[in-house]
N, C-alpha and C positions, 0 to 999 in steps of 0.2 A: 787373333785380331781379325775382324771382317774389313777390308778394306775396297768400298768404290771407286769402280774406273770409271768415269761416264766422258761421252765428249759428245754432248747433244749440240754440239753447235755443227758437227758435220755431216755435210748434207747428202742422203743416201738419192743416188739418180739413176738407181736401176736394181733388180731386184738380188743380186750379188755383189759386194765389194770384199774388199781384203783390206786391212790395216795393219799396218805396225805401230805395238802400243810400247812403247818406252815407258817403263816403271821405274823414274828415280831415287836407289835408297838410300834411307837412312840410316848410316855406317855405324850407328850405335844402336841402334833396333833396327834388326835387319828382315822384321816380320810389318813395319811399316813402309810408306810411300810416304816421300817428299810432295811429290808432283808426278802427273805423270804427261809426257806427250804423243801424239797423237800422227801418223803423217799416213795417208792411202798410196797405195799402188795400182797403176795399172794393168795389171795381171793377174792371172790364177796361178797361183804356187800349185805344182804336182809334186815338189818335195824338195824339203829345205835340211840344210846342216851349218853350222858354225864353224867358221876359221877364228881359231882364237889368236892365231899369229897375226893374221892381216885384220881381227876385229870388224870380221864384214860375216852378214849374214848371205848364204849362199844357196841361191833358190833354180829352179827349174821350171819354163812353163812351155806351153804352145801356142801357135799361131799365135804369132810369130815363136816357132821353135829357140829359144833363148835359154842361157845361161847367165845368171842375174848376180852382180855382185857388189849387194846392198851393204850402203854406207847410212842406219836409220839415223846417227846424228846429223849428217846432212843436213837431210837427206837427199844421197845422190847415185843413182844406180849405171853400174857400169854393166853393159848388155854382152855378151859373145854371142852369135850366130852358131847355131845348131845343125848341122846337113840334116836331120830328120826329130820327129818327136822324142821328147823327150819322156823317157818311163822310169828310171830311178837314178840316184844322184848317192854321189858318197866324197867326202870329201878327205885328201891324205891324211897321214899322221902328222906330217908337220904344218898340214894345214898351208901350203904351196900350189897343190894343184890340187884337181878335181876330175873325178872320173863320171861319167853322167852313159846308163845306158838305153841304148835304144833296138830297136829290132832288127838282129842279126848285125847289130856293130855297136862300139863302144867309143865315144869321144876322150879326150885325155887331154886336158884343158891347162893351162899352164896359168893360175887365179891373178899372179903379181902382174903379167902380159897381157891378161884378159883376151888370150888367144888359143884354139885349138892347135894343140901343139902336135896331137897325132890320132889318127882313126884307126880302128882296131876290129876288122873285120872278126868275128864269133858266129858260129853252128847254130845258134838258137837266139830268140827273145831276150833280152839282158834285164828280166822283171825286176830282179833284186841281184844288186852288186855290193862289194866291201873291198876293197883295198889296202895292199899294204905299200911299203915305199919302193918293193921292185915288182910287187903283181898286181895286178886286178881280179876279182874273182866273182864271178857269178853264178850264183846259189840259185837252189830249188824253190822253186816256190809250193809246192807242195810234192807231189810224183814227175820226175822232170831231169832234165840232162843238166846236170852243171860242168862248167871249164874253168880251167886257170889260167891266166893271161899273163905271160912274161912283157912287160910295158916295153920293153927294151927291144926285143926283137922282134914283137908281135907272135910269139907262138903258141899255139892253145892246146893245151894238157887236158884234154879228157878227166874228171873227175871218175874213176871208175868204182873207187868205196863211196861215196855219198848215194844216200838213199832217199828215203823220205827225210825231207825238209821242210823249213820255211823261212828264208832268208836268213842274216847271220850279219854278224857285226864284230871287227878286229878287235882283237884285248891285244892292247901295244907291250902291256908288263906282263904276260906271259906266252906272247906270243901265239896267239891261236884265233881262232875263229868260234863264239857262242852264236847259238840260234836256237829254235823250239823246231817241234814239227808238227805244228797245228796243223788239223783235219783228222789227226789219228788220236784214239780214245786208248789209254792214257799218252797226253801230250806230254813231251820231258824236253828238260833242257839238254842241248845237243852241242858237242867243241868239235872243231875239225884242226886236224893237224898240219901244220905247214911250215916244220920245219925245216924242210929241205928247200921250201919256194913253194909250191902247187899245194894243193889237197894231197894229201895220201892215207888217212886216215876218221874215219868219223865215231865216235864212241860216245856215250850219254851216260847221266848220272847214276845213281843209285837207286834213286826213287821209282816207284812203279804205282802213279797215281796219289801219292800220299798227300800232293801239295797242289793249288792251281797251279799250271802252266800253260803259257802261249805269248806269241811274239807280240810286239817286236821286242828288243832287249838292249839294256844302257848299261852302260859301265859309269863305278867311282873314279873321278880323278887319277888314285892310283892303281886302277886297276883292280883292285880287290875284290869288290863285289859285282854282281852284275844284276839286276834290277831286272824284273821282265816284265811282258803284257800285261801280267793278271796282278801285280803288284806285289810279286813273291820276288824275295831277295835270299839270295844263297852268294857263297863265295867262289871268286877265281884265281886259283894257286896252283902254282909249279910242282907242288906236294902233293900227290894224288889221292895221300887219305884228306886232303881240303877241299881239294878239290870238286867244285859244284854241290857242295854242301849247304842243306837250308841255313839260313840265320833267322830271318822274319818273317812277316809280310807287313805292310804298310798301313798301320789304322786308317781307316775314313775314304781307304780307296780299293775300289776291287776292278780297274782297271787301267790302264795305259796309256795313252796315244804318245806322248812328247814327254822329257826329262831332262833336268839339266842339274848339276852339282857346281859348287865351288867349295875348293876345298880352302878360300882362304876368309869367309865368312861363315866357312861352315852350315852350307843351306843348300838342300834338295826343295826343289821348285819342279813341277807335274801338273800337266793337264790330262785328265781322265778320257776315255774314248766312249762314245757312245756305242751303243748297242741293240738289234732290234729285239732282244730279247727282255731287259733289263734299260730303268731309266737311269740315264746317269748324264748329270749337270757336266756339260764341258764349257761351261761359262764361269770354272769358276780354278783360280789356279791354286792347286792346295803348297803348302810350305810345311819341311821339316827339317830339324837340323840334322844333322851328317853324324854326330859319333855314336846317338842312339838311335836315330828316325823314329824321334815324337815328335807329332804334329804342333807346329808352333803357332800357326794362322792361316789367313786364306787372302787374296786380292778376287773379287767377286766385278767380271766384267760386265757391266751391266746392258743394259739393249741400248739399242741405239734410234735418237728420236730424229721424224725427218718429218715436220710439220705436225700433223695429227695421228702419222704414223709409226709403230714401232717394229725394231730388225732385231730378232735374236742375233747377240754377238756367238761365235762359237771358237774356241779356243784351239789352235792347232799346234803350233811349235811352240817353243816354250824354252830361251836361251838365256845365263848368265855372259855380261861382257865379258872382255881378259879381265877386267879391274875389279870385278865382280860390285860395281856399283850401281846396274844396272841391268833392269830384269826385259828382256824381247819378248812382248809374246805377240807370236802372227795370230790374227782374228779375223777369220769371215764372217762376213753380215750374210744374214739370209738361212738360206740353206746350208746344211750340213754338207 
């Protein structure tokens, strides 16, 4: 099913905005829109995650250096002050605080107080972090020094097995760290071990080019599978013969930017990443269901009118509520 978003009633008054577009569904077709609403923000998101505990989306911008913790029925945004720019954000597992880093420190944000709870001096850039519920960890972004972060005491672990990477994203059900290591030909999906607390380990799949790969990477609800940039899906299991094993890859998409599953409607919802290689619609959010990932329909966000004028929308995050009756998706006007 093609479904339009449009909200030409709102009025673009510079040549960037950002939106949150609430897609309300319908619980017995869950590849339709009820309605959808509309509300702008004043800010540029540099990277957003969902609290599905506290049902707030959780964003990151600058000038003003902020930690933004969006309530889009509202809508009402609750701000934390930043000591420095913000460069990536991750939010815990149980979805209580938020780690957010910046260069050569790392904030630790307490989401229910909407208050920095502690600063976390780090050796390096904090490009890409992931977090567990007693570490923080900041990954490679490509050739690069990554640490481990004891939240508690502040002390940083040297990662000294991590090699080539590129970021990485907690699996809570099997406890470990998946990532890619885009930039290197053949790219492969990558786990790191932490189960002592720190990195101590990095090992990759099986494969040696046989399938796309490259970041970023999502996980199912229960952990199982893990979903990555290029829209190749394989598994994650505590069994090692399962272990980062292909299962699919995803008709109608041959890339990534944002993911979100519910497992209680049964629907993967994806917005695509552009590329300057390759043209690829991020205006448009594709839908699948969850026990086979076949493509069930699409919500197609449409441009955006502001007099005689028209704004490419561009699709960026892309989140189910807790209730899962309602689909987020963050949308910049303008440029990409």
């Amino acid at each position: 099913m093609r479904i339009g978003i449009s909200a030409s009633t709102f009025v673009v008054s510079v040549r960037i905005k950002v939106l949150i577009l609430a897609l309300i569904l319908e619980t017995a077709l869950v590849s339709a829109v009820c309605f959808a609403q509309t509300s702008s923000i004043a800010f540029r998101p540099i990277a957003a995650e969902y609290s599905a505990s506290l049902d707030r989306i959780i964003m990151v911008s600058a000038n003003p250096n902020q930690l933004h913790i969006y309530e889009p029925a509202g809508p009402a945004d609750t701000t934390v002050n930043l000591p420095k720019p913000p460069l990536s954000l991750v939010v815990s597992p149980d979805g209580l605080h938020a780690a957010v880093g910046h260069d050569a420190l790392i904030s630790y944000v307490n989401l229910s107080g909407a208050t920095v709870e502690n600063t976390l001096p780090v050796p390096l850039v904090a490009q890409s972090i992931t977090m567990s519920a007693d570490w923080i960890y900041v990954m490679p972004t490509y050739v690069g020094n990554s640490v481990s972060v004891n939240i508690a005491t502040g002390a940083v672990t040297p990662n000294n097995n991590v090699f080539y990477g590129s970021g990485g994203r907690l699996n809570t059900a099997v406890n470990a760290i998946y990532g890619t290591r885009d930039g290197l030909s053949p790219n492969d999906i990558e786990k790191y071990n932490i189960s002592t607390g720190p990195i101590t380990a990095q090992t990759d799949s099986i494969y040696h080019g046989d399938y796309p790969v490259c970041g970023p990477v999502f996980f199912s609800p229960d952990g199982g599978r893990i979903y990555d940039g290029c829209s190749t899906v394989f598994r994650a299991s505590t069994d090692l013969s399962l272990d980062m094993r292909y299962v699919t890859t995803l008709a109608g998409a041959t890339s990534m930017r944002s993911l979100t599953e519910s497992k209680d409607i049964k629907r993967v919802a994806l917005i695509q990443a552009p590329s300057d290689f390759r043209t690829i619609n991020d205006s448009v959010v594709l839908l699948y269901e969850s026990d086979y990932l076949t493509p069930v329909g699409q919500f197609v966000l449409l441009d955006f009118q502001a007099g005689s004028r028209s704004f490419k929308a561009h699709g960026k995050w892309v989140f189910f509520n807790a209730a899962a009756t309602v689909l987020y998706v963050v949308v910049q006007i303008g440029e990409r």
